[in-house]
N, C-alpha and C positions, 0 to 999 in steps of 0.2 A: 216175537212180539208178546208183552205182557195182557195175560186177559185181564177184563175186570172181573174175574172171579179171586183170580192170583190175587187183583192191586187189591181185594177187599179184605183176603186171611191175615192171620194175626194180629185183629182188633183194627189194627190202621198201618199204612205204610211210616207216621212219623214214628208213632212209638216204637215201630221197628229199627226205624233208622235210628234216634237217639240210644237204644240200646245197643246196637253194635258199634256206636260213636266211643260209649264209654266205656266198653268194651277195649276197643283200639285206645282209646286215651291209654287203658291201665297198661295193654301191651306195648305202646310204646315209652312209657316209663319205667317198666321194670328192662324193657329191653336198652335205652338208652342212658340210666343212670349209672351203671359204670363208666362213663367218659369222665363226669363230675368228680367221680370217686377214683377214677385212675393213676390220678396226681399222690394222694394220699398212698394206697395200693404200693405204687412204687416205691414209695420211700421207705414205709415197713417192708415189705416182702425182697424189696432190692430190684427189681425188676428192670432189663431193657426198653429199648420205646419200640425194640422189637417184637418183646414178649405183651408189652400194650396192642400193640397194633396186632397182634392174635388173638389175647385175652377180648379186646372189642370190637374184634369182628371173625376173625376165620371160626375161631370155636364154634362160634354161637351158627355164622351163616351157613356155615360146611352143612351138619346137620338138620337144619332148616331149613335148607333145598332142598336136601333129600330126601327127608319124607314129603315135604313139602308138595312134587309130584302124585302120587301114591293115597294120601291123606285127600289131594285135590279128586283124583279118582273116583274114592269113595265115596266123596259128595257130588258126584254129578251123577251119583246111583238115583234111581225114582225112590228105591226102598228107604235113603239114608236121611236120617231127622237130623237135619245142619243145626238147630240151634243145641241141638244135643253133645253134636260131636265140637262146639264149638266153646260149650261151658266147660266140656270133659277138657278141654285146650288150655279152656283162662286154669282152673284148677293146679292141672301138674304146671305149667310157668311160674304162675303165682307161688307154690312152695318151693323151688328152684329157685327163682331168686332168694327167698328168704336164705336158703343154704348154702346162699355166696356168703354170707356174713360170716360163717362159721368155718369156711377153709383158714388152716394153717398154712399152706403152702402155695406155689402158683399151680398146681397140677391138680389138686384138690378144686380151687378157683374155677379151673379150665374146666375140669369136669361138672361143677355146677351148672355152669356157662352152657353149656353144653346140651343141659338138660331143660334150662331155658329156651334154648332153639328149640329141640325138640315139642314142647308147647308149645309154643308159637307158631310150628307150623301148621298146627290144626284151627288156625282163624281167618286169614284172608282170601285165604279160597269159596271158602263156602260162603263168609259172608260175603264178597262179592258177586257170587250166582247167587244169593238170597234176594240181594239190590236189584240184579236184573232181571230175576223174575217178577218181582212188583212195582217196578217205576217203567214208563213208557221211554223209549229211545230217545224220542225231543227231551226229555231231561232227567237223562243219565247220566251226563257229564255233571249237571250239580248235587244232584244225589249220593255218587262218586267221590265227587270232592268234598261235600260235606262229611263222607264219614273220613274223609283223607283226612280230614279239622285232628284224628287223635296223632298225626304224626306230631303236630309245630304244638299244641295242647300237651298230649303226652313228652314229649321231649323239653317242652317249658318245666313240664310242674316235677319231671326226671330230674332239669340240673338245680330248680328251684328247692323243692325237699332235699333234694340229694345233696346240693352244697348247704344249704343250714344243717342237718341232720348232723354232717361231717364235719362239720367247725363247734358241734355242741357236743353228740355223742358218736363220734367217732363213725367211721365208714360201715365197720362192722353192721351195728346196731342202726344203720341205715337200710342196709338192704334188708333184715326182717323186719322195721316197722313197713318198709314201702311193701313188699312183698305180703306179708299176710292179710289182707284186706282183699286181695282180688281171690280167696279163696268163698269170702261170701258171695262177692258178686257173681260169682260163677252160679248160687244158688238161684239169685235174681234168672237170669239167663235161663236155669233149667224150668224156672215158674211161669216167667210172662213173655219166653219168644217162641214164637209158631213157628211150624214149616207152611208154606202154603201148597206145598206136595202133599201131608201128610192130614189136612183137614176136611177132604170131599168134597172140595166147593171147586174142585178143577173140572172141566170137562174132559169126555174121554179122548175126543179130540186132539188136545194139548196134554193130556196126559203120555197119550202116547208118542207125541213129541217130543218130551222128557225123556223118554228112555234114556238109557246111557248109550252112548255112541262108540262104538270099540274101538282100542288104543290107538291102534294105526291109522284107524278111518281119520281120528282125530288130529294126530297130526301131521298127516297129508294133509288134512286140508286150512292146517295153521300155515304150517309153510310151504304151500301152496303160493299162500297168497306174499304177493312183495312188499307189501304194505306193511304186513304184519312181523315181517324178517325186519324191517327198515327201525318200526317201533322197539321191536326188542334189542337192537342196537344201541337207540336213541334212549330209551329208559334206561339200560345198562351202564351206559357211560355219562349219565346224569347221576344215576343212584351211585355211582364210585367217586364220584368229586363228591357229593353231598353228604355220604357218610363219611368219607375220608377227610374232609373239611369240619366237619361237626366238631367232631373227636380232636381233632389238634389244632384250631382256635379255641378251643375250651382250655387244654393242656398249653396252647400258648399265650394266653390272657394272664397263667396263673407263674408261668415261666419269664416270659417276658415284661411283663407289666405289674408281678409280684402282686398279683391277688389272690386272696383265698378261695378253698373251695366255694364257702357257703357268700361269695361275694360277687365270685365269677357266677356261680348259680342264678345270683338274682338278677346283675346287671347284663348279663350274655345271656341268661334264660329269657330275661324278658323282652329284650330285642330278638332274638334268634322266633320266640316261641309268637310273640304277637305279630313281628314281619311276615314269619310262615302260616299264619293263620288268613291274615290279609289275602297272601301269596294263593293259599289252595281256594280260597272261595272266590276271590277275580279270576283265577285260570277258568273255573267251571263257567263261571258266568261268561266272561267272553266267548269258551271254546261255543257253548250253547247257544250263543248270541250272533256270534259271527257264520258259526257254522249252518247255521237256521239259513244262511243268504248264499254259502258257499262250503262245502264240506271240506277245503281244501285249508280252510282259516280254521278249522279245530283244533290245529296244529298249530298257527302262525305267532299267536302268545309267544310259548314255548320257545321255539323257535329264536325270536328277535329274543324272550328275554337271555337266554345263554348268552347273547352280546354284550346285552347292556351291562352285566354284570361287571366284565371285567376293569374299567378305570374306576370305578367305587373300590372293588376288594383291594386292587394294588397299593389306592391308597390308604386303603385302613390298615395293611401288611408295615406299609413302610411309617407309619406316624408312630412318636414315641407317648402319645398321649393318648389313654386307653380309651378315656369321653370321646373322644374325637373320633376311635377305633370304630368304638361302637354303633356311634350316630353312622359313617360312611356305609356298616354292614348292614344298613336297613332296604335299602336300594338292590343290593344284590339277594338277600334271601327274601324279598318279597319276589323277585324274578326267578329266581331259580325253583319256588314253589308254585309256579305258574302249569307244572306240566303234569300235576301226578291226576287229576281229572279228568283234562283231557285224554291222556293217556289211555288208560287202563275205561273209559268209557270205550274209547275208540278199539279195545282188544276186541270186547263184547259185540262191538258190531263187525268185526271181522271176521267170524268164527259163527257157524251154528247154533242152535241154543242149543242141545245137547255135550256141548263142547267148551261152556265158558268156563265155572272152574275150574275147567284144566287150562284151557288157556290162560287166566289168571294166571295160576298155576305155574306155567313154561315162566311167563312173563317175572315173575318172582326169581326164582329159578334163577333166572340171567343176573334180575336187577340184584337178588342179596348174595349172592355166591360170588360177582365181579366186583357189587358195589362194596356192600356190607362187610364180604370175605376179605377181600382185597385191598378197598381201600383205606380203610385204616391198618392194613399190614403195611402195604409200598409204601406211607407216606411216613412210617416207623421208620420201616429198614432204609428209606432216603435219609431221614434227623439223624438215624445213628452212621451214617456212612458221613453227613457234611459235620457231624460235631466235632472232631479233630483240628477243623479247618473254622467254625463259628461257635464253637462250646452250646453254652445254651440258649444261643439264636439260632440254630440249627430252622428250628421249628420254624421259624418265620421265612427263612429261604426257599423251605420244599411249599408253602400257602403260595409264594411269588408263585410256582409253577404248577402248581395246580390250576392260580386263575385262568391261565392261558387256555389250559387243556378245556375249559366251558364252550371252545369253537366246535369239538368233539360231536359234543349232543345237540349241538343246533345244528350243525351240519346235516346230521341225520334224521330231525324231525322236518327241516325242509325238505330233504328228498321223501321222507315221507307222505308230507300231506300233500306233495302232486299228486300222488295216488290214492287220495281220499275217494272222490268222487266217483271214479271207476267202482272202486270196492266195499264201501261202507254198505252196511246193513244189503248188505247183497244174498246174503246165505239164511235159509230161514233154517 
């Protein structure tokens, strides 16, 4: 439980949370605007929809899991100053993307790529044990999902600059305009965000609650719990349609319905970016709203919306008229962005407070290594394996089957949230 000494350190809980809002906005833009630019990419460099589907996700999430762990470590240290290790994070991504621009080759590319994970994985760890040290448990989930606002934000204004930049000055010269800007913000970040560890307004009480919790202690007692095995199933297998989905309706807008980058950016960005926005701030408020009456409807969003999605997507898959596409995909990514607040609130009450970090942590781990990693490879190496047989509808045949696979992750947030109530906020 959060004191009110914690919710009082740095200045105020909003401006904390709007800073690490746009924070996450910037990491999700430098992290998702190669999708936009991938189209382009391939055509100069020659590339597979193989080597897309590597290039926009295994490179990046391989690496980003992996420290990802280890990084989360550090920061569930008492000693370690999160907004420190978090601006040192925006910093090296930030010039990492800029030095995609400047690969000659795909390998050159990858290794940028690369090195963008690697910053990345120094921000959602901490800053989610930062949230949960300052906001109270009753409204975690929308504090959660407001700073979630930088995925469907950051991933708008990714394919939105990303596809102008790239229909005006080329791809290149896109990833260092987007890219060099979050080298100040990093500056902001080391100026105006507190630890509330690091200010002496904790008592010793809770201080000593903070300790760090050792490795193993810690994950016994994540997957201990079944609850919490259930969620990381259930986030895994959402974040793998949703990144994998992202990345080839963007490459399929521009394929099959012959739009440009900077065209698909504005009209795919702004459907995709304002639905998801919609999407994360209803899931928190529900999960918050319902939950308050029954811990087991945290979950139940989520849940139904993995359903409702799929007669919208099939039919935006199968229509040859791109308006029509777009309007159908608003129903489904407002659902599909129903679950990352509840979620990832619901990790932090499963686990210790010595332990959320990492738990975050685990919970990343799963989601960008199966989602991130993965799904935009399998649904490459699917396009290249049916294009012999559909050429360049390819792409539209593997979205048919991905919609189905959304029964996946509702499956498993239903069995999760019968175990809400048994285990939530059980572990102090």
């Amino acid at each position: 439980m959060a004191t009110a000494a914690a919710r009082q350190t740095g200045g105020s809980v909003r401006v904390t949370l709007w800073i690490l809002l746009i924070v996450y906005i910037f990491n999700f833009i430098d992290r998702q605007i190669v999708n936009i630019l991938a189209e382009p990419i391939r055509l100069e460099l020659g590339l597979s929809d193989t080597q897309i589907g590597l290039m926009t996700g295994l490179a990046f999430a391989l690496f980003y899991t992996i420290l990802g762990l280890p990084i989360a470590r550090f920061s569930d240290r008492s000693t370690t100053n999160r907004p420190w290790l978090i601006g040192g994070a925006l910093a090296i991504w930030s010039a990492m993307t800029a030095l995609c621009g400047l690969a000659q080759n795909f390998i050159q590319l990858l290794l940028a790529r690369i090195g963008v994970g690697v910053g990345e994985a120094g921000c959602t760890p901490p800053a989610h044990s930062l949230i949960a040290d300052m906001v109270e448990p009753s409204k975690r989930s929308s504090a959660l999902a407001f700073y979630a606002l930088g995925i469907p934000i950051g991933t708008l204004l990714g394919m939105l600059i990303g596809g102008l930049l790239a229909d005006s000055v080329g791809w290149r010269n896109a990833f260092l305009i987007v890219g060099l800007p979050g080298i100040a913000l990093a500056v902001v970040v080391f100026t105006y965000l507190k630890d509330p560890r690091r200010t002496g307004m904790m008592q010793a009480g809770t201080q000593q609650s903070a300790e760090q919790m050792p490795m193993k202690a810690a994950l016994k007692a994540m997957f201990s719990s079944r609850a919490f095995v259930l969620l990381v199933a259930a986030g895994s297998a959402a974040a793998f349609l949703a990144y994998g989905k992202v990345t080839w309706i963007t490459i399929f807008f521009q394929r099959t319905h012959g739009l440009t980058p900077g065209e698909t950016g504005l009209w795919f960005g702004l459907v995709n970016g304002g639905a998801g926005i919609a999407g994360t701030v209803l899931g928190g408020y529900i999960a918050d709203r319902w939950g308050a009456k029954n811990r087991r409807h945290v979950l139940t969003a989520p849940a139904v919306g993995m359903v409702v999605t799929i007669p919208f997507a099939l039919l935006a898959f199968m229509t040859d008229n791109w308006l029509l596409a777009l309007f159908l995909l608003i129903v489904p990514t407002i659902c599909n962005s129903l679950y990352y607040g509840p979620t990832y609130s619901s990790v932090q009450g499963l686990v210790p407070l010595r332990a959320r970090a990492i738990a975050a942590a685990v919970l990343l781990f799963f989601q960008n290594l199966i989602g991130l990693g993965l799904g935009p490879l399998f649904f490459g190496m699917m396009s290249d394996l049916l294009q012999p047989a559909y050429g360049e509808e390819s792409v539209r045949y593997v979205l048919y089957g991905a919609t189905f696979l959304g029964l996946l992750p509702a499956f498993f947030f239903w069995r999760c949230s019968l175990r809400l109530n048994e285990e939530l906020d059980q572990k102090d």
